[in-house]
TORFILO-602788 format. One record per residue (C-alpha): y negated, x, z; residue in one letter; residue number from 1. Coordinates in Angstrom, 2 decimals, padded with zeros to 5 digits. Layout:
# residues N
Y, X, Z, res, n
Y, X, Z, A, NUM
...
END
This chain:
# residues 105
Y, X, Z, res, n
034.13, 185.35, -098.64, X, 1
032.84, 182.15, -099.18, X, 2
035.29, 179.41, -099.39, X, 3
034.84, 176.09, -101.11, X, 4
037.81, 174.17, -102.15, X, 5
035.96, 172.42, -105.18, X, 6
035.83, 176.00, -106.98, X, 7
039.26, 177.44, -105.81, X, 8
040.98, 174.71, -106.66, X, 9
041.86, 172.43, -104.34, X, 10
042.64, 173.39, -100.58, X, 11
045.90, 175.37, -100.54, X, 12
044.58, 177.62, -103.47, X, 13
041.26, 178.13, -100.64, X, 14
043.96, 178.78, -098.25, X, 15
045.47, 181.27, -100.70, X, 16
041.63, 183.10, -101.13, X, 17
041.56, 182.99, -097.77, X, 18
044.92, 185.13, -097.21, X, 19
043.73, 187.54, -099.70, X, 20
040.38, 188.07, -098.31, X, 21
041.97, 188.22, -094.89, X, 22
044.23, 191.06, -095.79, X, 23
041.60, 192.72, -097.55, X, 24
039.43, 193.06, -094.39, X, 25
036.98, 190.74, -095.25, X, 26
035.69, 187.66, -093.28, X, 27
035.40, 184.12, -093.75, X, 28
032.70, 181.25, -094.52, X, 29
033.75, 177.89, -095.20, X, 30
031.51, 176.15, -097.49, X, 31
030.90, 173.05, -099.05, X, 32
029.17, 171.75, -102.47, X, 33
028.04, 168.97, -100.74, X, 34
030.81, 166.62, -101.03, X, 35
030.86, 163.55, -099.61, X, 36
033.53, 162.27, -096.35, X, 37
036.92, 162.42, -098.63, X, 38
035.95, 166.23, -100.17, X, 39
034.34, 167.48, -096.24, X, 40
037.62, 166.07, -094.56, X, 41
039.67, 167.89, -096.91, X, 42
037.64, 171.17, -096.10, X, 43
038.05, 170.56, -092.53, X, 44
042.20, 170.27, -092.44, X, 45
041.75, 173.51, -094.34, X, 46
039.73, 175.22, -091.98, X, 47
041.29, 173.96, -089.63, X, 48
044.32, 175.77, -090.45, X, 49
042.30, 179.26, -090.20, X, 50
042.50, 181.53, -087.14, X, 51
039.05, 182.90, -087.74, X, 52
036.22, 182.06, -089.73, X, 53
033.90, 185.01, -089.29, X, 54
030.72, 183.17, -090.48, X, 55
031.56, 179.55, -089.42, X, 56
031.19, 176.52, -091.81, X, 57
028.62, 174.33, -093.12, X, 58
030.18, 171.17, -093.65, X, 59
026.96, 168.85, -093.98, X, 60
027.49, 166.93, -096.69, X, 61
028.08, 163.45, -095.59, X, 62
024.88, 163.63, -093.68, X, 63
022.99, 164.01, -096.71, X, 64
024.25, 161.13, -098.35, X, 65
022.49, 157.68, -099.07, X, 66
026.16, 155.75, -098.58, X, 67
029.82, 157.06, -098.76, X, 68
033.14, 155.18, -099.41, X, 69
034.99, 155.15, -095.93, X, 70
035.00, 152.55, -093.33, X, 71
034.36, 155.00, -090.81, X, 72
031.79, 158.46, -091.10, X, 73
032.63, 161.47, -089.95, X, 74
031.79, 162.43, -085.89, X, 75
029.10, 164.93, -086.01, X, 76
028.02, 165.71, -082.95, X, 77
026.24, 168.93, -081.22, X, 78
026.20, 171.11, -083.94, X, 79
029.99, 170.01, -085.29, X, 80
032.08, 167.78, -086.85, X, 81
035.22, 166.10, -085.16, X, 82
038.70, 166.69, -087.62, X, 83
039.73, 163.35, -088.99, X, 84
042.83, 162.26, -087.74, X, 85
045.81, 159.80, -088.99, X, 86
047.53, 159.86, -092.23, X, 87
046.69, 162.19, -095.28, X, 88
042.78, 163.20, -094.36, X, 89
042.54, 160.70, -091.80, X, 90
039.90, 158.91, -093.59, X, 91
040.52, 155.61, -095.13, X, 92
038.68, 154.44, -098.32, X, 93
036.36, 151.12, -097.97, X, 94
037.38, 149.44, -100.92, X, 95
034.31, 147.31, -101.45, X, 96
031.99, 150.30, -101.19, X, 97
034.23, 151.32, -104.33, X, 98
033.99, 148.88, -106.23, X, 99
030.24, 149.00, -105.96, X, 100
030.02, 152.74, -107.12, X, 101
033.11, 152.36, -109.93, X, 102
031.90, 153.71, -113.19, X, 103
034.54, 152.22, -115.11, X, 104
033.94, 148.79, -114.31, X, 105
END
């Protein structure tokens, strides 16, 4: 099953695929739709929380990106990513880079 939090709904209904699929016998993939830091952090902490995911992730997004809005990328390194830490997704918004990409300003 492949997991994306976008299309479940956030990441405890994911988490909530994932239990079903899991008692159904069936294994794991967790995916992205190329989201940027904030939505790939979020998919991380959920993965994170997973025992086993049968077909790994792809959680690439950020690296195809022109610019993002946090004052620090994600670690990718050697094939992986390194789980954000500190408070809610461990990523902290640059609020200048906002400002810049507001759509409402």
């Amino acid at each position: 099953v492949a997991m994306k939090i976008a299309k479940a709904g956030g990441p405890i209904r994911a988490l909530e695929q994932a239990t079903v699929a899991q008692s159904a016998g069936l294994g794991l993939y967790g995916g992205t739709l190329l989201e940027g830091t904030i939505g790939t952090a979020a998919s991380l902490h959920a993965w994170s929380t997973l025992e086993t995911l049968h077909w790994g992730t792809e959680m690439f997004g950020p690296l195809l990106m022109k610019d993002d809005i946090v004052v620090r990328p994600l670690n990718f390194h050697a094939n992986g990513v390194d789980l954000p830490q500190g408070p809610g997704l461990g990523v902290e918004i640059d609020e200048d880079k906002l400002a810049v990409y507001r759509r409402d300003a």
